[in-house]
Structure formats: C-alpha cells, structure tokens
N, C-alpha and C positions, 0 to 999 in steps of 0.2 A: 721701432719707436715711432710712434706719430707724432708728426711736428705741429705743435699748436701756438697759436699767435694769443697771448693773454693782455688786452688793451687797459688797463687800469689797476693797479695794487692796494685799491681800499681793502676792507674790511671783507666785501665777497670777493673782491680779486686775489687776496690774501689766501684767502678759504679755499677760493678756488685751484689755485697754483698748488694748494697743500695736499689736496685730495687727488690730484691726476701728475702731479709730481711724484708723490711718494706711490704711489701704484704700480709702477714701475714699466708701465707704458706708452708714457706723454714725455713727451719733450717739450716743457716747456718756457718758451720765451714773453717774460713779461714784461708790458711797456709801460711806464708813467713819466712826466715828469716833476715827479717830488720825487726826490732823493729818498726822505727818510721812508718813502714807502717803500720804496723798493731796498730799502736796505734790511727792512725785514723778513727780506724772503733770502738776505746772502746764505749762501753755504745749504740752501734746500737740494735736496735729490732731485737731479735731473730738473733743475729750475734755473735760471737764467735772467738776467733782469739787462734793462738798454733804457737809459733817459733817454722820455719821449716827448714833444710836443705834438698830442694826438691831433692838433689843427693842421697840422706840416704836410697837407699832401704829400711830398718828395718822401721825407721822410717815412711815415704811414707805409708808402709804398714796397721802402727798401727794405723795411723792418719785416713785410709778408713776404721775401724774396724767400724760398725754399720751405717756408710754412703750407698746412694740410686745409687748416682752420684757422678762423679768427674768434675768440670769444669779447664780445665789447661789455665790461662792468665798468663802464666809464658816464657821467652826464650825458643824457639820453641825447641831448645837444649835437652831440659829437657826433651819432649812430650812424644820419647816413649817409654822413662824406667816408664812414669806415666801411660801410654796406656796399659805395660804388665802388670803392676801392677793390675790394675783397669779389667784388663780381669782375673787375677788369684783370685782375692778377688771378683770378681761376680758384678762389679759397670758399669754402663753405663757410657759415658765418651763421653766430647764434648771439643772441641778446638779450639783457634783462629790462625791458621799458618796460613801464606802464602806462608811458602815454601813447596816446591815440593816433595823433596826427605822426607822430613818429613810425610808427607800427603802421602805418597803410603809405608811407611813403620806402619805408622796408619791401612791402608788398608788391609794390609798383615794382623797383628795384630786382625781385624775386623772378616778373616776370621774364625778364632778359637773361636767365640762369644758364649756364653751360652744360650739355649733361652730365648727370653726377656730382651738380653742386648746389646745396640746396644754401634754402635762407630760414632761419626758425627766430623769429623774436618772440618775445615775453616769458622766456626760461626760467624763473622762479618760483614763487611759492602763488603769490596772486597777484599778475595772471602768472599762469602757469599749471603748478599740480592740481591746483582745485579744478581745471578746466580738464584734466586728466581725469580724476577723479570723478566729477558730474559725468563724465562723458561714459565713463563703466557701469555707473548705479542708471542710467539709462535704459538699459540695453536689458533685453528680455520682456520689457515693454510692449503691448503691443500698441497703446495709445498713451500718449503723455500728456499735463494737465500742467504741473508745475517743476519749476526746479528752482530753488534757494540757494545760491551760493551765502555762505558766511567765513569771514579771515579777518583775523585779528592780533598783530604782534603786539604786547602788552607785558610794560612792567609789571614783576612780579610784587614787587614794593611799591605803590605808588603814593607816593607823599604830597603832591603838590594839589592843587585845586583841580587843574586839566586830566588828574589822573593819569598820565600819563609820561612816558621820558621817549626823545628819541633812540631809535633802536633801529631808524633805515635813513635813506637818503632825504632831506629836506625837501630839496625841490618835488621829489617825487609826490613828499606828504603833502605839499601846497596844491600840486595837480591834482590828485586824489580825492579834494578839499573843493575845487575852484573850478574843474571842467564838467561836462555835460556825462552822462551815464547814458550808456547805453542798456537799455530795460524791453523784452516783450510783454506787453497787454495787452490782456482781449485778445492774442495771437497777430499783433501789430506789431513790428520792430518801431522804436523812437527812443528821443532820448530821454533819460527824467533828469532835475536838477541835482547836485550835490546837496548830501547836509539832508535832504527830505525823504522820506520815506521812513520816520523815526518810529523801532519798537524796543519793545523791552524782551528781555527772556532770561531765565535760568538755568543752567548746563553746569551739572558738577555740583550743585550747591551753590553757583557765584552767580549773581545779578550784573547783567551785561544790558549794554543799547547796540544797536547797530543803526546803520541810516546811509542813503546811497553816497556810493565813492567811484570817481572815475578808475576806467581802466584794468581794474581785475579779473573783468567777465571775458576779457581777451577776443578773440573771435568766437567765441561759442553762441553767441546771441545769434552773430548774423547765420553759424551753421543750421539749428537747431529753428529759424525763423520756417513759419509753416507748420510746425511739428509741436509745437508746447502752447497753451493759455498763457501763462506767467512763466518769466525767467525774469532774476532779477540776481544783483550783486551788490550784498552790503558788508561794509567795514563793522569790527565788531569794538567797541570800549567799552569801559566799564562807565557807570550812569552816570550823565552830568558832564561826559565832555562835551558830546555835541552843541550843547546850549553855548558853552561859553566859546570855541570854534566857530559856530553863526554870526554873535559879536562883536569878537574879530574881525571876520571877513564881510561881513555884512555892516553892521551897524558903524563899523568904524572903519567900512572901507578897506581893509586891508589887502583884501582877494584882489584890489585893483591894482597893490601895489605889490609885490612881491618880493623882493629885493629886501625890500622895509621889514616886510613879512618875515623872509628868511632869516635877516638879521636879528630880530625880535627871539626870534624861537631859539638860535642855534646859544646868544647871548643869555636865555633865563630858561631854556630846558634843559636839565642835564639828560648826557647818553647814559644807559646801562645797559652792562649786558647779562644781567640778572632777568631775563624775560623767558615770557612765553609765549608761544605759535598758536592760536585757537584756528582748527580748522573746523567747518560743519556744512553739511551737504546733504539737504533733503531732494528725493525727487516723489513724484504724486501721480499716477496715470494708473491706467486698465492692466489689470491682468488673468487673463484665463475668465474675461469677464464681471472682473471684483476691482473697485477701486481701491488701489492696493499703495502703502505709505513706505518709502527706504531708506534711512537713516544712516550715516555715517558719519562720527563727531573726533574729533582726536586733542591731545594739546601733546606738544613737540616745547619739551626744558631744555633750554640753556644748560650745557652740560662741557666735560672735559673732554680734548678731543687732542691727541699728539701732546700732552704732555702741557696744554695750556686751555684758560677758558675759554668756551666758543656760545657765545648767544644765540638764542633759539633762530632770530632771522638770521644768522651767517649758518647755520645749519641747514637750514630749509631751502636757501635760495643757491648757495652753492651747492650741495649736494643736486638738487636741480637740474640745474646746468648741467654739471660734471655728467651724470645720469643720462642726457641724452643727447652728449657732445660723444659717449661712451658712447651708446644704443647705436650712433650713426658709424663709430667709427668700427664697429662689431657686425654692422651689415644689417641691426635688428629695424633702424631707419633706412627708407633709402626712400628716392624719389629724384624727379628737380626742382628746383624751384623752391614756394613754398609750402612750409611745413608746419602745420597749426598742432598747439599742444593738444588740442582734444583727440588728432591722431596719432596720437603716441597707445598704444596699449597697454594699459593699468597694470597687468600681471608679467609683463617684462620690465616694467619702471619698477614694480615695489620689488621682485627679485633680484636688478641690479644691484652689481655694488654698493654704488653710490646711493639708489634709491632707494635701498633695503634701509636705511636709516629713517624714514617717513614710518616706520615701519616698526623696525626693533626699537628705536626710540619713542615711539610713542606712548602714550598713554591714551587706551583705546576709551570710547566714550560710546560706541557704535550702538549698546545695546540700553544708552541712559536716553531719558526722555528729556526734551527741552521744552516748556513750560513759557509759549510766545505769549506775548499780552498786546495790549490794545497797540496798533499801528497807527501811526497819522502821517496823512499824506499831507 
C-alpha cells in the first residue's frame, strides 16, 4: 500500500480519497478541518480522515509522519507552507492551483528536492490535462505557428443572466477573472489582461465566447517560448458572460475587492453539479512542408460514479490528480524536483486508470469543426 497524505475533503478532495481509496492500493489519510467533510468519507476503503488545521505547522507535519505523498486540494493559500513542509519531511507532493504566484513559489521550493522527490502543481483539468494534451498534438511538428488552448466547466442548464452556476472553487474563479495571463505573440512570451481577448465560436451546435483567464496555460507558455508565433489560453462560456463579469470587476470595481466579490457570487450563484467539461485544443505549424491544422475537441458529463452523482469538474480534476499521483507511484513519472504537466506522456495518462476516464467518458468532438468568429482584442 502507498501511504498518501490527502490535505482537504471538499468536493476534489472527496473525489479524490474515492478513487485511490477504493483501488485498493492507496492508503489514504485525509486531513480538513471541517468535521462534516471529513465525515463523508467515514467507513471509505482504505480512507482514513484526522481534523486538521492545515495552518498548524506542528500539526501538518505530524500528520506526514509515515506518509509517501502529500496531495494539497486545499485554498491555494495554504500550498506553500504544505510544499515546505513535504520537502523537509522527504514527501513528494502534487497540487491543483491555478494561481501563478503560487505555482513559481512551488517551483522555487522544487528546487531544494531530495532525490526521488519530486513537486508537480497544477494537477487538474486547466492547468493540467490541457497542457498534457497540447503537449502531444505538438509533436511530429517540425515547425509550430499556433496553439489554442480552450476549457470550459459549464452548467448544463443555465438559467441566470451570467449563464453560469459554480461548479469549482470561488477564489480560484476570481483569480482566473482578475490576474494577468500569460500569452506568446509574435513569438514573445508576455502577459495579456483578463476578460480581453473576446471570440465567439460554435463546437457541437452551441454558441460559446471564450476570453483570456489567468492560470490555465500552466507552464507550457514559458516551455514552448521560442518554438510557437501564438499560444494563448482562454476560458470557454456561453455568450454574454464576459460582458457582464467586466462590469463587475471592472466598472464597479469589484476585482479590487474580493472578499465582497466572493461573497456576492457564493450568496446569488447557485452550485450545480449538473455540468460539463468543454475541452478543445488546436495546434497550427509545418508538416512534411504543408501548413498542416490538429484538432482535438471533447465535453466530459457529469455522470454517476460509486453509486452517487459526480460533476463533470470533480471528474476531470480528480481523476487528474489520482492519474499522475498513480503514474509516479508506478515508476511511469520519476525524476526530482519538478515536474511540469506538459511532461507527463499523453498515451500513458489516457491508458491509466484514472486517466482512461478523460477518455471512455468523453464525448469525442476531434473530428467536428469549430466555426471562430471575429476576435477583439
């Protein structure tokens, strides 16, 4: 049994304990301190729960005493007092942020690694698979031109005016919203603004906007700098959020105030977990001397998973994780230090266990055209 350190019991922590618990090769110990979340996982196979105050240095530390790994699905906040920690206790350590400043202080952290212990953040769906993903439709290239990341979780029912219901972490949606994007143009790495970079396009029949979001594109911008004209990472809704999101954050200020922000949403958006995962990934460059176009589009339902419902993001971002908490602990990752999702290998993610659900659950889109319309920057 591998002993895993499980730092948070939401919704992917939940997902996640489900999937490497019942597999029958994780030992796992999950930390929170909410009671009722961790009373959700009592009586799971090989799962194990400890009220935690993840701030508690002492604690943190006692709780990795005999663990392999630590998985952090906790406020990104937390990450890298959990990061030093898990480097001074000798544990390998993966995580789902999407912020920035988080994720290059991870990095730093990474450099000081033992060997044989690596550090991987952004394990989810974006950043994460999509940066897996671009990373394979690359390859066989002999010159690249563009690559398009597109992710989108989205109610399948959207009733409100935003079109939209939460279906991931708040905070995270405020960053995503409110921090700088890192973009190549012209073959420059920089950053572009959120919210800008607005288009339209059709996939499936359904009229969709996208517009830049921090965070998603992971490190694949800075690997791939030198080597592409355009890389770029937009979030996908359906039309007419972005307008009224700008509003918000812009016209009335809110992006300055967060807190307010958060309050606002969590108070008049309802969650559901009636959603879907819109993934889509073009790349554009030379081949065999022909400028040659590579599509790969998917949506990933909200489906039943262990005898209860599991929404499209607790599907995508745990399995994720689980996927290449697996891959390392199977030998198929190794290194030290860290570990960027773009090197992870596409055709061992989609045949893992875990992974293979990106996979059998999708609903392939690879061979439909999307129909972009006018962009404005």
């Amino acid at each position: 049994m591998y002993n895993l350190l499980l730092l948070g019991a939401g919704k992917i922590g939940y997902a996640t304990a489900m999937l490497l618990g019942r597999s029958g090769d994780y030992d796992v110990l999950a930390a929170d301190i909410d009671e009722v979340a961790l009373g959700r996982l009592a009586g799971e196979a090989n799962v194990r729960t400890v009220q935690l105050d993840l701030s508690d240095g002492r604690a943190l530390r006692r709780a990795m005493d005999g663990r392999q790994s630590a998985v952090a699905a906790c406020p990104f906040s937390l990450n890298p007092a959990i990061a030093a920690a898990a480097l001074e206790e000798g544990l390998s350590y993966f995580d789902l942020t999407e912020d920035t400043a988080t994720s290059k202080t991870i990095r730093e952290v990474a450099t000081s690694a033992k060997p044989g212990q690596v550090f991987m953040p952004q394990c989810g769906l974006a950043p994460g698979f999509i940066s897996i993903l671009a990373r394979h439709l690359t390859a066989g290239f002999d010159r690249l031109d563009e690559v398009r990341l597109r992710v989108g979780a989205l109610p399948l029912y959207p009733t409100n005016r935003l079109k939209y219901n939460l279906t991931w972490s708040t905070d995270g949606l405020i960053n995503e919203y409110c921090n700088p994007c890192e973009v190549i143009h012209g073959g420059r790495l920089m950053e572009a603004l959120p919210l800008e970079g607005l288009e339209h396009f059709s996939l499936d029949g359904v009229d969709y906007e996208a517009f830049n979001t921090s965070g998603g594109v992971g490190t694949l911008a800075e690997t791939l700098a030198g080597q592409v004209r355009n890389l770029d990472y937009k979030t996908v809704r359906y039309r007419g959020h972005r307008d009224l999101m700008a509003f918000l954050l812009d016209e009335l200020r809110l992006g300055n105030q967060r807190a307010m922000l958060k309050e606002i949403l969590e108070r008049a958006v309802p969650i559901t977990s009636q959603d879907v995962a819109l993934i889509f990934c073009t790349v554009t460059g030379w081949k065999r001397g022909f400028l040659t176009h590579v599509t790969d589009a998917r949506k990933i339902y909200h489906t039943e998973l262990f005898g209860e419902p599991w929404s499209a993001i607790q599907i995508t971002t745990a399995t994720a994780v689980a996927a290449v908490v697996d891959m390392y602990h199977n030998g198929v990752l190794a290194g030290r230090g860290l570990l960027r999702q773009e090197d992870v290998p596409f055709e061992s993610f989609i045949t893992n266990r875990f992974g293979r659900y990106y996979e059998t659950s999708a609903h392939r889109l690879g061979g439909a055209a999307a129909a972009f319309g006018e962009q404005h920057v």
